[in-house]
C-alpha positions as CSV (number, residue, x, y, z in Angstrom):
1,X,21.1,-31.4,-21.7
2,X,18.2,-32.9,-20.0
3,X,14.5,-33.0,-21.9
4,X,11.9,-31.3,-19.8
5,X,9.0,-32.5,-21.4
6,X,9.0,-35.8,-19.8
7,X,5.4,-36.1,-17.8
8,X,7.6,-36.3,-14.6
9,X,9.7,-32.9,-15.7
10,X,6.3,-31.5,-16.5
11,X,4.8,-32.3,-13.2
12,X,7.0,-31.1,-11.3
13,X,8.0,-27.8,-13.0
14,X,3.9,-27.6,-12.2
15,X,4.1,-28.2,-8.8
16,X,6.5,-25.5,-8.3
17,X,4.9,-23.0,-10.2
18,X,1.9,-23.5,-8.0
19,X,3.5,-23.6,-5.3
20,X,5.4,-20.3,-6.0
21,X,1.8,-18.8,-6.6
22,X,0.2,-19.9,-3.5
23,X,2.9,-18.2,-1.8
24,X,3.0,-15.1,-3.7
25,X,-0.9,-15.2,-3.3
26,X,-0.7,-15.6,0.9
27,X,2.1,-13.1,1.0
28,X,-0.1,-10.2,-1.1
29,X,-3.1,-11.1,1.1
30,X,-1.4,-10.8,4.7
31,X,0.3,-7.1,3.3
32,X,-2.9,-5.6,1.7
33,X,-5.0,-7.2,5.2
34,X,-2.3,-5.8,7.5
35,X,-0.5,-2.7,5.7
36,X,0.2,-1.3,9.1
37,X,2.4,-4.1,10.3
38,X,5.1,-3.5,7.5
39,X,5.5,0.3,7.7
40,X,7.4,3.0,9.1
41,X,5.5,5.6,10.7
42,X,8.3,8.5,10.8
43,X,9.4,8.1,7.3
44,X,5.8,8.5,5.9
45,X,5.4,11.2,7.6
46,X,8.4,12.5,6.0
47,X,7.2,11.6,2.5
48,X,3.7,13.0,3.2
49,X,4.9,17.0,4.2
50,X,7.2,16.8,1.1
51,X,4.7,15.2,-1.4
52,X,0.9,15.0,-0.3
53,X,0.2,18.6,2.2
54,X,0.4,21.2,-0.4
55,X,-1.8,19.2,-2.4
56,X,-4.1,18.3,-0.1
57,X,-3.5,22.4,1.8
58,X,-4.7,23.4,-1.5
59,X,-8.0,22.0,-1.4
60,X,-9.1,23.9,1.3
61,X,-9.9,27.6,1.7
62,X,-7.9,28.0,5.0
63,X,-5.2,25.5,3.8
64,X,-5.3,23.0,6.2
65,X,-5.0,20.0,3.9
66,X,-5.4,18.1,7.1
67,X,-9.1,18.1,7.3
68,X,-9.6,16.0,4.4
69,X,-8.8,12.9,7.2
70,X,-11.4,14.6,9.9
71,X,-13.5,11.3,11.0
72,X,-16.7,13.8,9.4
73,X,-15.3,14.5,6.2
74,X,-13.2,11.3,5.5
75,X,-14.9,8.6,3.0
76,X,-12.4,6.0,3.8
77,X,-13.7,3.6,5.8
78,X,-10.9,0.3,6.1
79,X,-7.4,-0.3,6.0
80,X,-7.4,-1.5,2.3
81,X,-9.2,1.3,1.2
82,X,-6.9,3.7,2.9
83,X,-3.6,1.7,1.1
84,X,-5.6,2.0,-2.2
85,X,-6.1,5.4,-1.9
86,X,-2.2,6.5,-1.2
87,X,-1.6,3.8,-4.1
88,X,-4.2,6.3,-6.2
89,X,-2.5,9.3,-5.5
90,X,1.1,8.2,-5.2
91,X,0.5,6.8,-8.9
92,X,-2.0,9.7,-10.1
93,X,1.1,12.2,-9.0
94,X,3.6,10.6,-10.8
95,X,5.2,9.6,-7.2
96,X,8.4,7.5,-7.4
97,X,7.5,5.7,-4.6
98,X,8.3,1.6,-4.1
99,X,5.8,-0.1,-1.9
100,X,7.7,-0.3,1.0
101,X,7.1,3.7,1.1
102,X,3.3,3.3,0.1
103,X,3.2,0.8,3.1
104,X,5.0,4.3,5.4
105,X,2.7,6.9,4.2
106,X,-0.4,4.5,4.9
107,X,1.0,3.1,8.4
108,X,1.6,7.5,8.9
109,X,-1.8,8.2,8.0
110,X,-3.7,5.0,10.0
111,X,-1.0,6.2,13.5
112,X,-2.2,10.0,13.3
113,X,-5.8,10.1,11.6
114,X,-7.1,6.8,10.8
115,X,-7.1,4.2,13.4
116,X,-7.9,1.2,12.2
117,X,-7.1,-2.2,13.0
């Protein structure tokens, strides 16, 4: 069995650990700056009628849940603030979702209401 505390072991079991969080870093920072590129439009819209309208329908006195993303009433004003705010509810809601379904409900929301960039 080999020592790993050698300076040489210890270098470069450090040089891969920073390399490995570089990457991880880059990778988060392209998905939360582009969180329409990884999503699937049709499936989160799917997982928005079954979990999010009656919820948001409720809010309203004529039920339409949708005006909460009118351009006049909406507060949301980017893209990452739009992903934190499905993040927010699918976590506040107890929401099973994995991120890859986060990622289809916000790329949904952006293609019908949203628009941004």
């Amino acid at each position: 069995m080999s020592d790993i505390s050698t300076p040489f072991s210890r270098c470069i079991l450090s040089f891969f650990r920073l390399v490995g969080g570089l990457l991880l870093v880059f990778h988060t920072a392209v998905v939360f700056s582009q969180p329409f590129n990884t999503g699937n439009s049709e499936n989160g819209e799917i997982l928005h009628k079954l979990n999010c309208e009656s919820c948001h329908n409720s809010m309203f006195p004529n039920g339409d849940g949708s005006a909460i993303y009118d351009a006049d009433f909406r507060k949301l004003k980017t893209a990452s603030k739009l992903l934190a705010m499905v993040e927010f509810c699918a976590g506040n809601n107890d929401l099973p979702w994995f991120e890859e379904e986060i990622f289809d409900v916000t790329k949904f929301l952006n293609d019908k209401f949203y628009q941004f960039q």
